[in-house]
OpenMM code with the backbone's topology and positions (N, CA, C; nanometers):
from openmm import Vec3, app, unit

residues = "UNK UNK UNK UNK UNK UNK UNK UNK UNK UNK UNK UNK UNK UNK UNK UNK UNK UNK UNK UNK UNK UNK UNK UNK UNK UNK UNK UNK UNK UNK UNK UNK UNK UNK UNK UNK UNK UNK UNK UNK UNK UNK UNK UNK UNK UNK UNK UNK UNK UNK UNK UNK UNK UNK UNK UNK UNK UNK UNK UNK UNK UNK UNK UNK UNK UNK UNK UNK UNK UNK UNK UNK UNK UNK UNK UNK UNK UNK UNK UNK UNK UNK UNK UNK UNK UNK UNK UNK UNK UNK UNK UNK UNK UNK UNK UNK UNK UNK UNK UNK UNK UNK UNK UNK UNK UNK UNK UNK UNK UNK UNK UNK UNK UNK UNK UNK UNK UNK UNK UNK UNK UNK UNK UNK UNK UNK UNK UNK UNK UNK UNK UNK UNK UNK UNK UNK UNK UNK UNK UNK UNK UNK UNK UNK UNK UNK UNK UNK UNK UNK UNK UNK UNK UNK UNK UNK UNK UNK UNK UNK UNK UNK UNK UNK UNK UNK UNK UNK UNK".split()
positions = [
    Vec3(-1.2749, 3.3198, 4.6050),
    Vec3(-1.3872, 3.2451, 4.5518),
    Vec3(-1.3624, 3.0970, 4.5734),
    Vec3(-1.4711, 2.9928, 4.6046),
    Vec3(-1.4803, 2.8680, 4.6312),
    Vec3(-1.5757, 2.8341, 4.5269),
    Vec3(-1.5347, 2.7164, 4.4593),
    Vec3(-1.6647, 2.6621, 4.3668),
    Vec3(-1.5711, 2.5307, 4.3607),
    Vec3(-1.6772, 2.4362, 4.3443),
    Vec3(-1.6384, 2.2460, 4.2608),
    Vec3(-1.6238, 2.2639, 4.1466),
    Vec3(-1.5447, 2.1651, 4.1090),
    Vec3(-1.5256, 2.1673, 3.9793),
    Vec3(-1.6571, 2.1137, 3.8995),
    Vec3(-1.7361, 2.1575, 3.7767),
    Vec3(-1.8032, 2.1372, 3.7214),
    Vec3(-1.9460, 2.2148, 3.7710),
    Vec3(-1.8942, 2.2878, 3.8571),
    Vec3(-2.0538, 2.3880, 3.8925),
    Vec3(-2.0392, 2.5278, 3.8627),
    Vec3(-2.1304, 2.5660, 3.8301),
    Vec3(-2.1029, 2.6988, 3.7650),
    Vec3(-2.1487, 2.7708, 3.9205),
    Vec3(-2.1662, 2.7405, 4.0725),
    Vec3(-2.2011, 2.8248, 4.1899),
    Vec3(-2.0751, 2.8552, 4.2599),
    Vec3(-2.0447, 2.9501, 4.3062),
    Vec3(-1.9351, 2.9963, 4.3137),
    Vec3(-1.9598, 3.0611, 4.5064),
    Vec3(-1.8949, 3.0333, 4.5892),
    Vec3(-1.9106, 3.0965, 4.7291),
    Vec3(-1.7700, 3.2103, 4.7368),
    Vec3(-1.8334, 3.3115, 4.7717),
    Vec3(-1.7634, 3.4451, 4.7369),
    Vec3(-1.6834, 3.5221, 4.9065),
    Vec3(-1.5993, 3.5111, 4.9372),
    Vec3(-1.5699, 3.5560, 5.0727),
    Vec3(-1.5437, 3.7127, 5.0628),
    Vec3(-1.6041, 3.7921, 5.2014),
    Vec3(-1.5412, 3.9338, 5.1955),
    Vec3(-1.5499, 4.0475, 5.0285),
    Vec3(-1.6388, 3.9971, 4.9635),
    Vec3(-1.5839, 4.1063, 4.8486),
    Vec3(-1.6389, 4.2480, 4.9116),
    Vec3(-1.4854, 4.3306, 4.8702),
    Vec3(-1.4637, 4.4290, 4.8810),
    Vec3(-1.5624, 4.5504, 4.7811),
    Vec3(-1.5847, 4.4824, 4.6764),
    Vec3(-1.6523, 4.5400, 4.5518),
    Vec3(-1.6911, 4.4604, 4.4673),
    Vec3(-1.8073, 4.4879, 4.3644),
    Vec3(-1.8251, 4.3786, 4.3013),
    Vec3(-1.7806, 4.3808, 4.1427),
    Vec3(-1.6856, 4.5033, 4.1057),
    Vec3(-1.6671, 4.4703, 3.9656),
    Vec3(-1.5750, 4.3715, 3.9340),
    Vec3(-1.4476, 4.3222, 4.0099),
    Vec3(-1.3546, 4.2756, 3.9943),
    Vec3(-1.3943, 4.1287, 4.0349),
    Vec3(-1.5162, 4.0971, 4.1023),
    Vec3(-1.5824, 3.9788, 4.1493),
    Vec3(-1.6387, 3.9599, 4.0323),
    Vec3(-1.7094, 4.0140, 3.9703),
    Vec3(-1.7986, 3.9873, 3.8475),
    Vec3(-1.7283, 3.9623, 3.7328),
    Vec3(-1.6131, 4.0493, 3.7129),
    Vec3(-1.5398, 3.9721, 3.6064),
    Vec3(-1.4721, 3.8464, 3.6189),
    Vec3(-1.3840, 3.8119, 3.7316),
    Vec3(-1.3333, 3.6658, 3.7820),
    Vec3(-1.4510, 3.5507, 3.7280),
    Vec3(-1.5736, 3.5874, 3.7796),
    Vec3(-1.6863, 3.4659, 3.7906),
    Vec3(-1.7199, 3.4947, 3.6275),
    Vec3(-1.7093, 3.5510, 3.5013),
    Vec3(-1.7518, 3.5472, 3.4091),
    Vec3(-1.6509, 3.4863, 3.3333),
    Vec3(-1.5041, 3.5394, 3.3728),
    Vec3(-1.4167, 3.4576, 3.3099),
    Vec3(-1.4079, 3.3274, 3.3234),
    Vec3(-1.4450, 3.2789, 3.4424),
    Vec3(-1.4788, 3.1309, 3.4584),
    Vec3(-1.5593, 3.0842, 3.4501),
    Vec3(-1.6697, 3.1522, 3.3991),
    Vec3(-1.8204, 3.0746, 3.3899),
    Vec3(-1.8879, 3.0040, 3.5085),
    Vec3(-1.8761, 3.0825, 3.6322),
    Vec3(-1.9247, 3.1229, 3.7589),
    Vec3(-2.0474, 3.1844, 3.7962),
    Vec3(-2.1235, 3.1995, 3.8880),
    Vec3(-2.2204, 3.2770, 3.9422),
    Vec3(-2.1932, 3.3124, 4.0750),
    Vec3(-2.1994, 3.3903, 4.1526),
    Vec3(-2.1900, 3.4509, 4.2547),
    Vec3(-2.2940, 3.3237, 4.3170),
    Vec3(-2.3103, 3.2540, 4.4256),
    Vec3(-2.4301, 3.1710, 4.5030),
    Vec3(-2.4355, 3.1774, 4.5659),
    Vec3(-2.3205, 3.2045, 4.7148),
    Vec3(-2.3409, 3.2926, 4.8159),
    Vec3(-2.1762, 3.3218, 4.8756),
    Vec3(-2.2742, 3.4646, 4.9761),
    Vec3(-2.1286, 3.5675, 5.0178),
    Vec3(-2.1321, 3.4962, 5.1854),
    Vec3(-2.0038, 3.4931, 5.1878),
    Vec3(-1.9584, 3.4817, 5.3261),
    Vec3(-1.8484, 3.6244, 5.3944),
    Vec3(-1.9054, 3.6714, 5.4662),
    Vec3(-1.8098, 3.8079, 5.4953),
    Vec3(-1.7476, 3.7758, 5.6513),
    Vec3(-1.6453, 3.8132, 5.6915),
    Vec3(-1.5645, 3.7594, 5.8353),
    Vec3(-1.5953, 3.8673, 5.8905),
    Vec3(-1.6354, 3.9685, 5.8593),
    Vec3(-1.6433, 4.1244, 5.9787),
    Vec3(-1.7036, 4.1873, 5.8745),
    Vec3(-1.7867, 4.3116, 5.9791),
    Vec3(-1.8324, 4.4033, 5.9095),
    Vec3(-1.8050, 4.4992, 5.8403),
    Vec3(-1.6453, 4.5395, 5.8242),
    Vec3(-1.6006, 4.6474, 5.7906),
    Vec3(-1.6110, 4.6811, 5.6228),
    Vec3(-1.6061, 4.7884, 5.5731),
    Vec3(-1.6610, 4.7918, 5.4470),
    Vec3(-1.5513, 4.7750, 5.2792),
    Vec3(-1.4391, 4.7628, 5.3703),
    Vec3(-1.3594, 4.6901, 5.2438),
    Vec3(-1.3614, 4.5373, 5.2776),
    Vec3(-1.4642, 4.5084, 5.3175),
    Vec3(-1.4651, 4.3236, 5.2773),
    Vec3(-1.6527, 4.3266, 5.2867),
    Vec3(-1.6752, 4.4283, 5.2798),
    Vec3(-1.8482, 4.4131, 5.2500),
    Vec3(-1.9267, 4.4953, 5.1230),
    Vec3(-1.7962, 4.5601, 5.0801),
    Vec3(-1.8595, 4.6781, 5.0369),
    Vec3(-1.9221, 4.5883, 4.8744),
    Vec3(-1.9131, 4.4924, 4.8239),
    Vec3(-1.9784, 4.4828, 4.7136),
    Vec3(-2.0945, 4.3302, 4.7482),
    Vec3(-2.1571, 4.3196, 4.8495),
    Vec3(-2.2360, 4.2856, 4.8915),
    Vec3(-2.3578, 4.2840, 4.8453),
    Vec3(-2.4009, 4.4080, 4.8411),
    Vec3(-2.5329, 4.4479, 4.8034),
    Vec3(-2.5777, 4.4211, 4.6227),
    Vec3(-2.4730, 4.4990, 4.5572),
    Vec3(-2.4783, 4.4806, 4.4278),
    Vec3(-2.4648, 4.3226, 4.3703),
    Vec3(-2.3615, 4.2667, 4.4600),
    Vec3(-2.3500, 4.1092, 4.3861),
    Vec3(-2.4460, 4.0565, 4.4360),
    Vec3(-2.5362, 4.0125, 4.5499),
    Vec3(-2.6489, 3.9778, 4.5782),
    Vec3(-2.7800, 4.0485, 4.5064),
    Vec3(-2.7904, 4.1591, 4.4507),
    Vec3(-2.8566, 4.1685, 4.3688),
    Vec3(-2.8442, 4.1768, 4.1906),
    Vec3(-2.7681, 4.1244, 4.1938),
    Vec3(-2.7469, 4.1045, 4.0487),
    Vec3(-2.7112, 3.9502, 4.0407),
    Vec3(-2.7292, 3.8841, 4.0957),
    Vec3(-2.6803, 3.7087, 4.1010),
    Vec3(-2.7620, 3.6470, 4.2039),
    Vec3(-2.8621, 3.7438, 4.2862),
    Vec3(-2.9712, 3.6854, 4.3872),
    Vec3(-2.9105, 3.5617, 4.5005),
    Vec3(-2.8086, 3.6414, 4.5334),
    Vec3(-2.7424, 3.5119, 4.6504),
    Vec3(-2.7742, 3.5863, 4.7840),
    Vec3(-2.7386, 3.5081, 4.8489),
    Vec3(-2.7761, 3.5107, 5.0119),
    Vec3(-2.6364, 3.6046, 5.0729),
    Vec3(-2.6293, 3.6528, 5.1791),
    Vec3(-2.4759, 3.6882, 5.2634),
    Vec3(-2.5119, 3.6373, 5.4071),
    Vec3(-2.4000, 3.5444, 5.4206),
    Vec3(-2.3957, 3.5068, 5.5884),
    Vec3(-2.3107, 3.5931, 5.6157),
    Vec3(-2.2938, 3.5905, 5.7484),
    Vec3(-2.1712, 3.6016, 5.8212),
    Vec3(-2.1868, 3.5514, 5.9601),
    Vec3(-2.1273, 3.6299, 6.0282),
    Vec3(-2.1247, 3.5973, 6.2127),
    Vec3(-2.2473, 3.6428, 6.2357),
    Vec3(-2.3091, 3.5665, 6.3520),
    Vec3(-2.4241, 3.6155, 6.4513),
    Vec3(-2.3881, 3.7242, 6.5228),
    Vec3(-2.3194, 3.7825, 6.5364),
    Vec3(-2.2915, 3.9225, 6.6365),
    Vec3(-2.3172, 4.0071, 6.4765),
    Vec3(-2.2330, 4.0280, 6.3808),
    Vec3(-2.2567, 4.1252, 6.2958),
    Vec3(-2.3690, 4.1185, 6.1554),
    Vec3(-2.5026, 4.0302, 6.2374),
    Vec3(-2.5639, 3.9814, 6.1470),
    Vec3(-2.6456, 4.1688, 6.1268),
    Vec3(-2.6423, 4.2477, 6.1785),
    Vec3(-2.7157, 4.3727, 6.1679),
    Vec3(-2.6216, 4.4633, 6.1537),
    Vec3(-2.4825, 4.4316, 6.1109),
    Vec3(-2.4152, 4.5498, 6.0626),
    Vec3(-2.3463, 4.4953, 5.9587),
    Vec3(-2.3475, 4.3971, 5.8641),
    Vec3(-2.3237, 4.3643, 5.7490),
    Vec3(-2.4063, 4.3852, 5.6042),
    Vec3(-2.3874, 4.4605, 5.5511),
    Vec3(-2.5494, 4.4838, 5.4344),
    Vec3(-2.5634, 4.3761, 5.3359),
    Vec3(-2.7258, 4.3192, 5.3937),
    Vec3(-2.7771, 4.2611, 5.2882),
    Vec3(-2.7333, 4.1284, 5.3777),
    Vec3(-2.6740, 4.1041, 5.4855),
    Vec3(-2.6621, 3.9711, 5.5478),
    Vec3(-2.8484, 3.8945, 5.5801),
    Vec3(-2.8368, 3.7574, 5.5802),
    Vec3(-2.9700, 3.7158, 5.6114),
    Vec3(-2.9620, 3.6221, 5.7202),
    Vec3(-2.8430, 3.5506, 5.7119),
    Vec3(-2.8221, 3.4317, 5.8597),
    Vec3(-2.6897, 3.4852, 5.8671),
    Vec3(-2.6848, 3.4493, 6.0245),
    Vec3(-2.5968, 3.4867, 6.0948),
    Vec3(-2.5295, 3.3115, 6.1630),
    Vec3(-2.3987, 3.3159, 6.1219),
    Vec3(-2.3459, 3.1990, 6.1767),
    Vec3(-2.2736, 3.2068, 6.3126),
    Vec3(-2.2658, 3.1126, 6.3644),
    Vec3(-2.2417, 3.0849, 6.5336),
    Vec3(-2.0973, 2.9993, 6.5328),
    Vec3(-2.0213, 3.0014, 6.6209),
    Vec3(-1.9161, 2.9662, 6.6950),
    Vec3(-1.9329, 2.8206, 6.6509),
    Vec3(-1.8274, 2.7420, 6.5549),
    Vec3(-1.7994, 2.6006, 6.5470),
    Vec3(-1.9360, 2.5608, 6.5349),
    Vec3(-2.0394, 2.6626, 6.4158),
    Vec3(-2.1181, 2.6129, 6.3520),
    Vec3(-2.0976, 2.5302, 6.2139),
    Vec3(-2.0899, 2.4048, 6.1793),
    Vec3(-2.0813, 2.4050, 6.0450),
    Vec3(-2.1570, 2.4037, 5.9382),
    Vec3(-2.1510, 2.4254, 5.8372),
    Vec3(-2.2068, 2.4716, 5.7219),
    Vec3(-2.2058, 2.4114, 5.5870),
    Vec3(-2.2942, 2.4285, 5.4768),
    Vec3(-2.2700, 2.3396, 5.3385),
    Vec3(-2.3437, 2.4007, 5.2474),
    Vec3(-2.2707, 2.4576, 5.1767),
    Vec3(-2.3695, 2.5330, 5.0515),
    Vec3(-2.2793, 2.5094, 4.9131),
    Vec3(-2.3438, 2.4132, 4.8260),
    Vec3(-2.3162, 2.4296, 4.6985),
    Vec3(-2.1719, 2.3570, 4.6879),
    Vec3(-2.2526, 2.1757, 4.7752),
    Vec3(-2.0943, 2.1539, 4.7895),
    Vec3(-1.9925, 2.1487, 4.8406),
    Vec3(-1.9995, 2.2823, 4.9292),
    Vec3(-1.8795, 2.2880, 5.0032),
    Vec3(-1.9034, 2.2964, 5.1044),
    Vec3(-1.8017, 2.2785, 5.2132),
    Vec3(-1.8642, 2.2297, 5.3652),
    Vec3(-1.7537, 2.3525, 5.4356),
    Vec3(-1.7819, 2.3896, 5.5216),
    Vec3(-1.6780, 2.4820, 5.6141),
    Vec3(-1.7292, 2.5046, 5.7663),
    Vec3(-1.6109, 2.5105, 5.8523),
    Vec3(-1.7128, 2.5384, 5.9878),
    Vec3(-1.6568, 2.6971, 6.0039),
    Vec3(-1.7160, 2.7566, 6.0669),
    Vec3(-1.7268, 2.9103, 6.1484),
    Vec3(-1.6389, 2.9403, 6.2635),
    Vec3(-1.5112, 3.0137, 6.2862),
    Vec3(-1.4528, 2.9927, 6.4051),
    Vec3(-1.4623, 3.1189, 6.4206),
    Vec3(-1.5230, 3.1629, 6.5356),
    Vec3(-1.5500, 3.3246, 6.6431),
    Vec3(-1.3899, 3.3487, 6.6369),
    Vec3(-1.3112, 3.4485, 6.6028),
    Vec3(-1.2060, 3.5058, 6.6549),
    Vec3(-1.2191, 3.6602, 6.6563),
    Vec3(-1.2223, 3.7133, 6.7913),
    Vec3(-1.2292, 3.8106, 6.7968),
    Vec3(-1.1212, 3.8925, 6.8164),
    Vec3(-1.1478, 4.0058, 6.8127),
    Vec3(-1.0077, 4.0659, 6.8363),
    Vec3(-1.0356, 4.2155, 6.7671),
    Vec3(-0.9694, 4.1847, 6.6070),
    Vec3(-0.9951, 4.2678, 6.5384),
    Vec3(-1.1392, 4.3820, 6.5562),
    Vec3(-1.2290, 4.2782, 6.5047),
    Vec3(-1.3551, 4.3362, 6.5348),
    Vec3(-1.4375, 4.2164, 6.6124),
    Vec3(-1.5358, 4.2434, 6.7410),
    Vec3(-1.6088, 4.1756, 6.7945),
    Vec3(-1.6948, 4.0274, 6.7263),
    Vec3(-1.7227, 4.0769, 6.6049),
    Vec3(-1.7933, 3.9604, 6.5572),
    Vec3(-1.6936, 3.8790, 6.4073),
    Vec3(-1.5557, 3.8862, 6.4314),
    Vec3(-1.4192, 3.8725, 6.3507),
    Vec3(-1.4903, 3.7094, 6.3436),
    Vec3(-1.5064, 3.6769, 6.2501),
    Vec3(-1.4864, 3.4816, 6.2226),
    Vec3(-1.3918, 3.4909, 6.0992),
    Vec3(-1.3808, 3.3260, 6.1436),
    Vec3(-1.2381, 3.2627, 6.0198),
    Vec3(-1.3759, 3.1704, 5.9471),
    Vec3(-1.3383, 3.1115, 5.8661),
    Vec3(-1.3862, 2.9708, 5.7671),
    Vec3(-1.3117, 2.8806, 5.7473),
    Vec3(-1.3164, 2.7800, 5.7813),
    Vec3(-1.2197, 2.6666, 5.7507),
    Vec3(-1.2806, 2.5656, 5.7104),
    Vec3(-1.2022, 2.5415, 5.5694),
    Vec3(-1.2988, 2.4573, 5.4317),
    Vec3(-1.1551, 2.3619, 5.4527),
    Vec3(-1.1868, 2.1952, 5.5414),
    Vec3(-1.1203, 2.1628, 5.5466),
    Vec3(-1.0857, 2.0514, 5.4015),
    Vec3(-1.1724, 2.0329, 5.3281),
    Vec3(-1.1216, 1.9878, 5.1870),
    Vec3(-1.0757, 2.0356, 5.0990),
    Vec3(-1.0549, 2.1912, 5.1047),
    Vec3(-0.9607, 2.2787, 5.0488),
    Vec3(-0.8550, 2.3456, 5.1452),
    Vec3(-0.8294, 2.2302, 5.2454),
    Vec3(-0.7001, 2.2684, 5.3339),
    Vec3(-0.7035, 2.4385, 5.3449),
    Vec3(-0.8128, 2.5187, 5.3520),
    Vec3(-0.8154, 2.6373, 5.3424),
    Vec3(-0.8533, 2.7191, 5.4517),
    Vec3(-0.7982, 2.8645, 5.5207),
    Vec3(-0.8637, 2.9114, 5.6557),
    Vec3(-0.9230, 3.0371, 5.6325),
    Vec3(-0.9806, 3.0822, 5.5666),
    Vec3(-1.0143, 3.2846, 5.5188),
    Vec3(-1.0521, 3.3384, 5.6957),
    Vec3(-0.9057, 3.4181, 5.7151),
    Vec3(-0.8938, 3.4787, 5.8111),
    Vec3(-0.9737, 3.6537, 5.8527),
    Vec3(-0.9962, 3.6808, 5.7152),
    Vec3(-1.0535, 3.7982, 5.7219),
    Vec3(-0.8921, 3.9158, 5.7739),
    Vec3(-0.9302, 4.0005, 5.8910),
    Vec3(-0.8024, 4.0829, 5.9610),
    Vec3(-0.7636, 4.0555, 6.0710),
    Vec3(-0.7883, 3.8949, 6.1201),
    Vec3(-0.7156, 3.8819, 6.2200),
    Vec3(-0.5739, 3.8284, 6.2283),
    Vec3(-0.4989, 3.7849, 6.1217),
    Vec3(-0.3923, 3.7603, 6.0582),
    Vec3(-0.3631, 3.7688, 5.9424),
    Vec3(-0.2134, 3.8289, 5.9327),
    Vec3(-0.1407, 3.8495, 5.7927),
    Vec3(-0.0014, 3.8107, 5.8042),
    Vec3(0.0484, 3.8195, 5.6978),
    Vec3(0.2039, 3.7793, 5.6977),
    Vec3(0.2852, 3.8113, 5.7515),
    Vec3(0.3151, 3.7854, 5.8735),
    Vec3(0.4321, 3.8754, 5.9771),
    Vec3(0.3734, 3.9773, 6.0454),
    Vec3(0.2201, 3.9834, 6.0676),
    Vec3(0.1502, 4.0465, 6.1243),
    Vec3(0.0055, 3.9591, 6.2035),
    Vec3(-0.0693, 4.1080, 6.2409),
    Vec3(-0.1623, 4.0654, 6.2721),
    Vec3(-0.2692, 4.1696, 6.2535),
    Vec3(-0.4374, 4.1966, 6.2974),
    Vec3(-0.4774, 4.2816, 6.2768),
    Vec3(-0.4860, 4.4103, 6.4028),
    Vec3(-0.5493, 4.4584, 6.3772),
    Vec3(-0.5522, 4.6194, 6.4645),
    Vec3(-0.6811, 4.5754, 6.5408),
    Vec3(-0.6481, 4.6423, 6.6539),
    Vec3(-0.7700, 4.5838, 6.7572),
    Vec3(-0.8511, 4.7140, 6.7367),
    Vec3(-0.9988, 4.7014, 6.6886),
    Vec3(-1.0987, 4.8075, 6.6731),
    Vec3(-1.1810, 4.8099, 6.7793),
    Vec3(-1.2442, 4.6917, 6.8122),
    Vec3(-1.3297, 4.6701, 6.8980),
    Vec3(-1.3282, 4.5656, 7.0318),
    Vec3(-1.1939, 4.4722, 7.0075),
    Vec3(-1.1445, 4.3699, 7.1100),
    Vec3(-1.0516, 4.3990, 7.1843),
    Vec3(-1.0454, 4.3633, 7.2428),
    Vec3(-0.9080, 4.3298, 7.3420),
    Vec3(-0.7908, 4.2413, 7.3063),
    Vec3(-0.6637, 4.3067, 7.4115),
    Vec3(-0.5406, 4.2342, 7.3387),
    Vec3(-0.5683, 4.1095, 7.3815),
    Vec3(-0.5965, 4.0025, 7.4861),
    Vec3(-0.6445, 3.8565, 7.5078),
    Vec3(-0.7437, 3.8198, 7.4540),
    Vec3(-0.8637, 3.8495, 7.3741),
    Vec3(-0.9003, 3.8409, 7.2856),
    Vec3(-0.8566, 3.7933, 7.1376),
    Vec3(-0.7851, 3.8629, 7.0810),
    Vec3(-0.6874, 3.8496, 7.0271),
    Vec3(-0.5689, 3.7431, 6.9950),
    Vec3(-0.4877, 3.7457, 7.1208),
    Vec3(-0.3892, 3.6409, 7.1758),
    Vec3(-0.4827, 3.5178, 7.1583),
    Vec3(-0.6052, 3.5383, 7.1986),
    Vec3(-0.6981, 3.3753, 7.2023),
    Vec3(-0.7151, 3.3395, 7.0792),
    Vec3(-0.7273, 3.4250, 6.9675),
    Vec3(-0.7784, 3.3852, 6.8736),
    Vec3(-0.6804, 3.3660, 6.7564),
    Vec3(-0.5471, 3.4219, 6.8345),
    Vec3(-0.4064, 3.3951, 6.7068),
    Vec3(-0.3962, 3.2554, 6.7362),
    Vec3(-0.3813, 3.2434, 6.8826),
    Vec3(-0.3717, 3.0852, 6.9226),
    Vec3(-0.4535, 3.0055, 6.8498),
    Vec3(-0.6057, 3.0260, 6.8766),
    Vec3(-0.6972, 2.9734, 6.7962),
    Vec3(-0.6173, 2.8993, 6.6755),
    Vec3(-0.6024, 2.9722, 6.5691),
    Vec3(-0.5564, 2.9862, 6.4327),
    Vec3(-0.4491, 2.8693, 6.4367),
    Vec3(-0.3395, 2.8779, 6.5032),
    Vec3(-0.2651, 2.7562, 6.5164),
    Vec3(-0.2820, 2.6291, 6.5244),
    Vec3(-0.4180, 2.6046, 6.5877),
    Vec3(-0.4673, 2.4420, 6.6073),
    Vec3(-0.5184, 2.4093, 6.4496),
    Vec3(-0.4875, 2.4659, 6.3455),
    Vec3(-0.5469, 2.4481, 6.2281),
    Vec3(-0.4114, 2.3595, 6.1680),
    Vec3(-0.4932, 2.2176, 6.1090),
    Vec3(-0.3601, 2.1533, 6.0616),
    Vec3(-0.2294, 2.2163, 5.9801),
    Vec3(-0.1151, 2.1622, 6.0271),
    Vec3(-0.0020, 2.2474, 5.9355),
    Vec3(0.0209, 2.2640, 5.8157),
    Vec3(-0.1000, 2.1794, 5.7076),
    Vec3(-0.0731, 2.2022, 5.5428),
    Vec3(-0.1543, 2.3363, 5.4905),
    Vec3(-0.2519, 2.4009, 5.6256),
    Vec3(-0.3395, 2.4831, 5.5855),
    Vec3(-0.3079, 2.5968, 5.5034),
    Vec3(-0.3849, 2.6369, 5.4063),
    Vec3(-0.3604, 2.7474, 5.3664),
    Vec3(-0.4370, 2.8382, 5.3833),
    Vec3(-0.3707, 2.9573, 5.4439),
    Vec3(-0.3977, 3.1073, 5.5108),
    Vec3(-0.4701, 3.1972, 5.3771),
    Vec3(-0.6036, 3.2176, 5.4250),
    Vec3(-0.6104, 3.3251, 5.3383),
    Vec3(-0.6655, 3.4383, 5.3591),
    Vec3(-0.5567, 3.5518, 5.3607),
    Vec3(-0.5611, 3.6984, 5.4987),
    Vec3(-0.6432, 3.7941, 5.3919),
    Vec3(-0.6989, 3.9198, 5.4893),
    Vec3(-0.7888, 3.9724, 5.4442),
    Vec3(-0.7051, 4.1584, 5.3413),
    Vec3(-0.5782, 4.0998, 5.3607),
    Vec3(-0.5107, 4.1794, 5.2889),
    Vec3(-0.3518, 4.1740, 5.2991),
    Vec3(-0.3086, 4.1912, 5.2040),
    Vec3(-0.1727, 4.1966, 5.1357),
    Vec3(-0.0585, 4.3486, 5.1682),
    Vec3(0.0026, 4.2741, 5.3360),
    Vec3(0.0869, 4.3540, 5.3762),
    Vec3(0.1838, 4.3317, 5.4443),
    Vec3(0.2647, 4.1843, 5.3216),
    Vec3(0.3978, 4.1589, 5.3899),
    Vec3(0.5236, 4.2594, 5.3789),
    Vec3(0.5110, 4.3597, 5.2876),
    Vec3(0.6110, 4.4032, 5.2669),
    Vec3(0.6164, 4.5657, 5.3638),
    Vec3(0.5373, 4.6022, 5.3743),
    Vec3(0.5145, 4.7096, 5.5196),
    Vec3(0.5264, 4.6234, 5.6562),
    Vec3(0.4423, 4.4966, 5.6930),
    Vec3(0.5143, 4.4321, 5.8264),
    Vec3(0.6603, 4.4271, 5.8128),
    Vec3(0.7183, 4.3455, 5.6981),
    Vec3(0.8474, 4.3226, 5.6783),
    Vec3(0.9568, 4.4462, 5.6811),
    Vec3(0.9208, 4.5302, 5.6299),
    Vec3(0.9530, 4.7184, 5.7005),
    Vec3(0.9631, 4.7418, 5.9142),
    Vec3(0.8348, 4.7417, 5.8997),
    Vec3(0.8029, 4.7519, 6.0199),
    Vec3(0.9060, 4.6360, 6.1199),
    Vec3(0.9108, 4.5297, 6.1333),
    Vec3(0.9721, 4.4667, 6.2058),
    Vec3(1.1006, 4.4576, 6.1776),
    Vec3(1.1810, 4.5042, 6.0519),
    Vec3(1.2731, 4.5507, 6.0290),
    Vec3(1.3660, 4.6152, 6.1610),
    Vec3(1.2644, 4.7706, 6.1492),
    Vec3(1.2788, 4.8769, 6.2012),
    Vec3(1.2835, 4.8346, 6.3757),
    Vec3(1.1933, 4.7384, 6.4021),
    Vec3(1.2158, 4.7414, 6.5398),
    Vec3(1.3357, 4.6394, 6.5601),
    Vec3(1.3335, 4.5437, 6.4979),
    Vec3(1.4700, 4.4239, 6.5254),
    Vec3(1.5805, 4.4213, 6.4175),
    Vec3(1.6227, 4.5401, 6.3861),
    Vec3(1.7195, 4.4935, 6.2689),
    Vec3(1.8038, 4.3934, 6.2435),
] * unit.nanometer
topology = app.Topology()
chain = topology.addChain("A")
for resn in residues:
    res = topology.addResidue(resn, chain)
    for name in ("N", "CA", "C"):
        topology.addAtom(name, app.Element.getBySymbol(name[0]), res)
């Protein structure tokens, strides 16, 4: 969640579901104002529908997955930037993962929401891209200043950290 201090509008990335969204934004005296989703897949869309209709917000995402995201209404474009409620972020295309994969980078919250194209000692699973695809868009990710903070579309340092274990002990 993204919100200013002193606004009760709250910009919501990827929710997976909306009960655990709805309680966060009540404990803080929040409103859902709008969803930003990085891919279509349905653990970062799946509470979409319900929080847009129960808080009447909008869902962007990418222009490629503007018809397979539910309940999306604009579709954002490649190093489009953006401003809702305050906050400013531009749109970076990384594909790989999935074809229409974007990052957000809210550079006044030194912040990057990667969605699944990076994680901690990992990276994501190619569904629909290619491995240079991919490679372009990890690179991508690097030109992002070095104080940035990463924020991946799931929590799996300790299985990479297994995994690369196993191959480089």
């Amino acid at each position: 969640m993204l919100w200013r201090e002193g606004s009760k509008d709250a910009i919501i990335v990827d929710p997976s579901e909306s009960k655990p969204i709805v309680s966060a934004l009540k404990s803080r005296g929040l409103e859902a104002a709008l969803i930003l989703n990085t891919h279509h897949h349905h653990d970062h869309v799946g509470g979409n529908l319900e929080l847009a209709s129960t808080f009447g917000c909008e869902v962007w995402c990418s222009a490629h997955d503007l018809a397979r995201v539910p309940g999306a209404k604009r579709g954002l474009a490649d190093g489009e930037k953006s401003s809702f409620a305050g906050i400013s972020w531009e749109t970076w295309a990384i594909p790989g993962h999935t074809l229409g994969q974007v990052a957000y980078y809210v550079e006044e919250a030194k912040s990057l929401f990667v969605g699944d194209t990076l994680f901690s000692m990992g990276c994501g699973r190619l569904f629909e891209g290619t491995n240079e695809q991919m490679h372009a868009s990890l690179t991508r990710l690097t030109k992002a200043p070095p104080d940035t903070r990463l924020h991946v579309g799931h929590e799996y340092t300790i299985k990479n950290g297994e995994f690369a274990e196993s191959v480089e002990p």
